[in-house]
N, C-alpha and C positions, 0 to 999 in steps of 0.2 A: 820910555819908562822901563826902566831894568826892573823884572819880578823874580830875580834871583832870590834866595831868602835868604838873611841873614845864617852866617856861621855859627855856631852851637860851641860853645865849650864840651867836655866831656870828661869822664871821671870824678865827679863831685858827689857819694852817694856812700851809703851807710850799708851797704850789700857784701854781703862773701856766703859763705858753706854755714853760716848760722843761724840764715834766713829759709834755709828748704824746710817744708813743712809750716812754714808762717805766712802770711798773708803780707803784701810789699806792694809797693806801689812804685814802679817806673816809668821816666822818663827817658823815650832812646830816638836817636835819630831813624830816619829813613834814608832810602837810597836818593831821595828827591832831595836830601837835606834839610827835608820840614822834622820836627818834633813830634812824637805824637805821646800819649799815655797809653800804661796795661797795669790793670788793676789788676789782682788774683791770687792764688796760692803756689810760693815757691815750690818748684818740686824737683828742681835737679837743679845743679852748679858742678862746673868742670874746669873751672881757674879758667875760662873763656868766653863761656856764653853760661845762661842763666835760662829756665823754662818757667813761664806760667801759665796757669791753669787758668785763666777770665772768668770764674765761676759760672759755667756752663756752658761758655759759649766757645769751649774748644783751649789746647796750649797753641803760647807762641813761645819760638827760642829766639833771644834776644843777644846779639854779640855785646861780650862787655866793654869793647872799645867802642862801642854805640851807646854805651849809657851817659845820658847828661846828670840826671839824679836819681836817687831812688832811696827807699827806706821803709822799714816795716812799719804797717797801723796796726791799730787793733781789729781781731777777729770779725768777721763781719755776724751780726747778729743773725740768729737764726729767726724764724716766721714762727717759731713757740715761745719764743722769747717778746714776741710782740702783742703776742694775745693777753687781755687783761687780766687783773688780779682774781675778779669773780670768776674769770673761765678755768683757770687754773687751780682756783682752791676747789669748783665745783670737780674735779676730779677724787680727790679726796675720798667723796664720801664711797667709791669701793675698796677701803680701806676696812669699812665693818658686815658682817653678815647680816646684819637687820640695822636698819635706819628708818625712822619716821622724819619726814622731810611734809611741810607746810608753805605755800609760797606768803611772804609777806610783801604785798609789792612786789618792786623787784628782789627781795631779799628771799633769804628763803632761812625757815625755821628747821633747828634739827635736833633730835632726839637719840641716840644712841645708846645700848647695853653695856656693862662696863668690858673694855680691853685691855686685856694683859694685868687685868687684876684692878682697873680701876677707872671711874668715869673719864674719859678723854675731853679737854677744851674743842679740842678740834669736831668733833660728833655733837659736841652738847652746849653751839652757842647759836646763835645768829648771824649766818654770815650778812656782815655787811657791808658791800664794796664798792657799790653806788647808788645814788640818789633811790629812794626806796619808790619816791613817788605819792606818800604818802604824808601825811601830818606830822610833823616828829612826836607830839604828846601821844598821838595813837599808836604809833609805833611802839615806842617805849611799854605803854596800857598792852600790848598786843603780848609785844615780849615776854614781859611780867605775866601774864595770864596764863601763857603757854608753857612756861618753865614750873610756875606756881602748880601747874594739874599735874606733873613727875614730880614735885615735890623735889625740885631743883634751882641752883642759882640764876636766876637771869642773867647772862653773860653776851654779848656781842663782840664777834669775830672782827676786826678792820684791820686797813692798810696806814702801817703807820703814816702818823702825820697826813691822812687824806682829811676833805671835806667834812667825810661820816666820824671821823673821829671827833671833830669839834665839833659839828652840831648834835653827836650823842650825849656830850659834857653838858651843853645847855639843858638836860632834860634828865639827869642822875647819873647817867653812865659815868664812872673815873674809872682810870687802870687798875689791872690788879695788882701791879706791883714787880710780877714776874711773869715767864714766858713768852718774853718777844721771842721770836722765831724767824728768820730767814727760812721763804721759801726759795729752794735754787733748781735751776734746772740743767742739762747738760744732753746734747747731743748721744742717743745709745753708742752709735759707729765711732764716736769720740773716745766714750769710756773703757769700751774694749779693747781697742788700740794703748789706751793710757795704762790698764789693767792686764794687758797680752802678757804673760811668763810668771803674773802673782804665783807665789809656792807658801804649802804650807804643811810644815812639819808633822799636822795633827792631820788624824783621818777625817774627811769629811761626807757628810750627809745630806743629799739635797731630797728634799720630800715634796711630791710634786701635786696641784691640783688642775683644774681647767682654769683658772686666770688667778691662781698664786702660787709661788715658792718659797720654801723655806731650805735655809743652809743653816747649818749646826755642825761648829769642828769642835773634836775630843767630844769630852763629854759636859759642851757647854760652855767652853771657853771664848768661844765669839760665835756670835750668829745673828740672823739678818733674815727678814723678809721681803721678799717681793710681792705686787699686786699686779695683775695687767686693770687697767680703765681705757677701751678703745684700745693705740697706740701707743699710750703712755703708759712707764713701767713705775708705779711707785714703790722707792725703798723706805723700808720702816723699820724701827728694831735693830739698827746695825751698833751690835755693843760689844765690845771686848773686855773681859774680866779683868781688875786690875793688876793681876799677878803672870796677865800675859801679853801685856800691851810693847808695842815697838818690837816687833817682829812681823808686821807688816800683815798680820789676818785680816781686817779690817780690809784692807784692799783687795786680799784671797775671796776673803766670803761677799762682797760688790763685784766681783771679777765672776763669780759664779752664777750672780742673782743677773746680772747685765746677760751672761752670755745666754739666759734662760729665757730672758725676755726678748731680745735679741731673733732667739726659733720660733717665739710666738708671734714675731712680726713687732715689737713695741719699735719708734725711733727715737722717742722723747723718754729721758728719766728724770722725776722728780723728788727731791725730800724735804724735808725738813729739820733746819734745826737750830737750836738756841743760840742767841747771838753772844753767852756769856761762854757757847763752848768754843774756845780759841782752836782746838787741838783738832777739833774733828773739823772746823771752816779753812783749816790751812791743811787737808789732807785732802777735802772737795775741792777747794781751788787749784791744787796740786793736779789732781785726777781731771779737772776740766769743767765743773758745776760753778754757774755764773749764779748773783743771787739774781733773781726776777722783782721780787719784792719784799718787805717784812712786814709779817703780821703783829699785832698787839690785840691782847683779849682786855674789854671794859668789862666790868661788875655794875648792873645797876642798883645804886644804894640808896636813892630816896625815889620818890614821885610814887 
């Protein structure tokens, strides 16, 4: 019985100098003539061989008359990107200086002072992001009670179109109407690289604390703040004055807020932002921020 292996065509693949830097999957012969796969990130091409990086497990250089196929996927997800919706929005709350937090079940109640001039959805709902554990009627009765003593709307946090969003419908909660919001997140080492050379015409200002920054160019033309929570850097605030926008601050003052968090040790950056802003979800995607999830806030209006 002949265990010779079958011969392999070769050259059939969607690969050149456009793929370094992107993640590709190849097929290349061996010296045995067998086929094998390498998954990982391009990182060098020389019109002859091609090198990948196996995500961690070391490069190989691959001759290109040994490729049978190959072609870029998509980025491989990162391990922040896998953690759920409630781990992620529970970062948030160092975003305010004082917060009253109440666990409801697994939910958690929360109270917040106003920021930046006025109550936040974010500080002042209930997040809800999984099964609470709880009765839904007492939930709801729970909600209500505890907004009712701040002399505040009842409002619950959720993941659009989950579970907790319909079974809250059954017991008064409906949308408010407005402020979906993609949460996104984005690798720091990512950003930096994405944001490396930002310039900006205006003098700027970074004001530092022990787990925040703030950046302010000219006198108030764009600026942005950062929070450290653990590892994770949340950006908040990042706004450009209408009479200075497309000049690229917006990316200057994220380039400075990153590289801040960056010396405090953060890897993970997170924001948020409104699914109706086109302008600023194609400057994250641009820069490298996947969304993770969207939130929608319910109002409870009867029960």
């Amino acid at each position: 019985m002949d265990d010779t292996p079958e011969p392999q065509a070769v050259g059939r693949h969607a690969l050149g100098p456009h793929v370094v830097g992107r993640r590709v999957v190849v097929r290349h012969l061996l010296p045995d003539g067998r086929a094998s796969d390498v998954l990982g990130t391009c990182t060098a091409w020389d019109g002859t061989t091609l090198t990948v990086d196996r995500d961690g497990h070391g490069p190989v250089t691959v001759a290109l008359a040994d490729v049978v196929t190959g072609k870029p996927v998509p980025p491989r997800a990162s391990v922040r990107a896998r953690v759920s919706a409630s781990e992620v929005e529970r970062h948030v709350e160092a975003l305010w200086s004082q917060v009253t937090t109440e666990p409801l079940g697994a939910w958690t109640l929360r109270a917040s002072p106003p920021h930046g001039g006025r109550l936040r959805r974010r500080g002042n709902s209930v997040l809800a992001m999984e099964d609470p554990g709880l009765g839904w009627a007492d939930v709801a009765w729970r909600v209500r009670e505890f907004y009712a003593a701040r002399d505040q709307a009842p409002l619950a946090q959720v993941r659009l179109g989950s579970p907790e969003e319909e079974r809250l419908a059954t017991v008064g909660f409906t949308p408010t109407g407005s402020g979906d919001a993609h949460a996104q997140l984005a690798p720091v080492a990512q950003l930096a690289r994405a944001t490396r050379g930002a310039a900006s015409d205006l003098p700027a200002r970074l004001e530092e604390a022990t787990t925040e920054a703030s950046v302010v160019l000219g006198d108030g033309a764009a600026r942005g703040r950062g929070v450290l929570s653990g590892d994770w850097l949340l950006v908040e605030g990042l706004e450009v004055d209408p009479g200075h926008r497309r000049r690229g601050l917006a990316t200057y003052v994220l380039a400075e807020l990153v590289d801040w968090g960056a010396s405090q040790g953060a890897r993970t950056a997170m924001l948020h932002v409104e699914v109706v802003n086109e302008g600023a979800l194609a400057l994250y995607e641009r820069l490298g921020f996947r969304t993770h999830h969207t939130n929608r806030y319910l109002a409870l209006t009867r029960g």
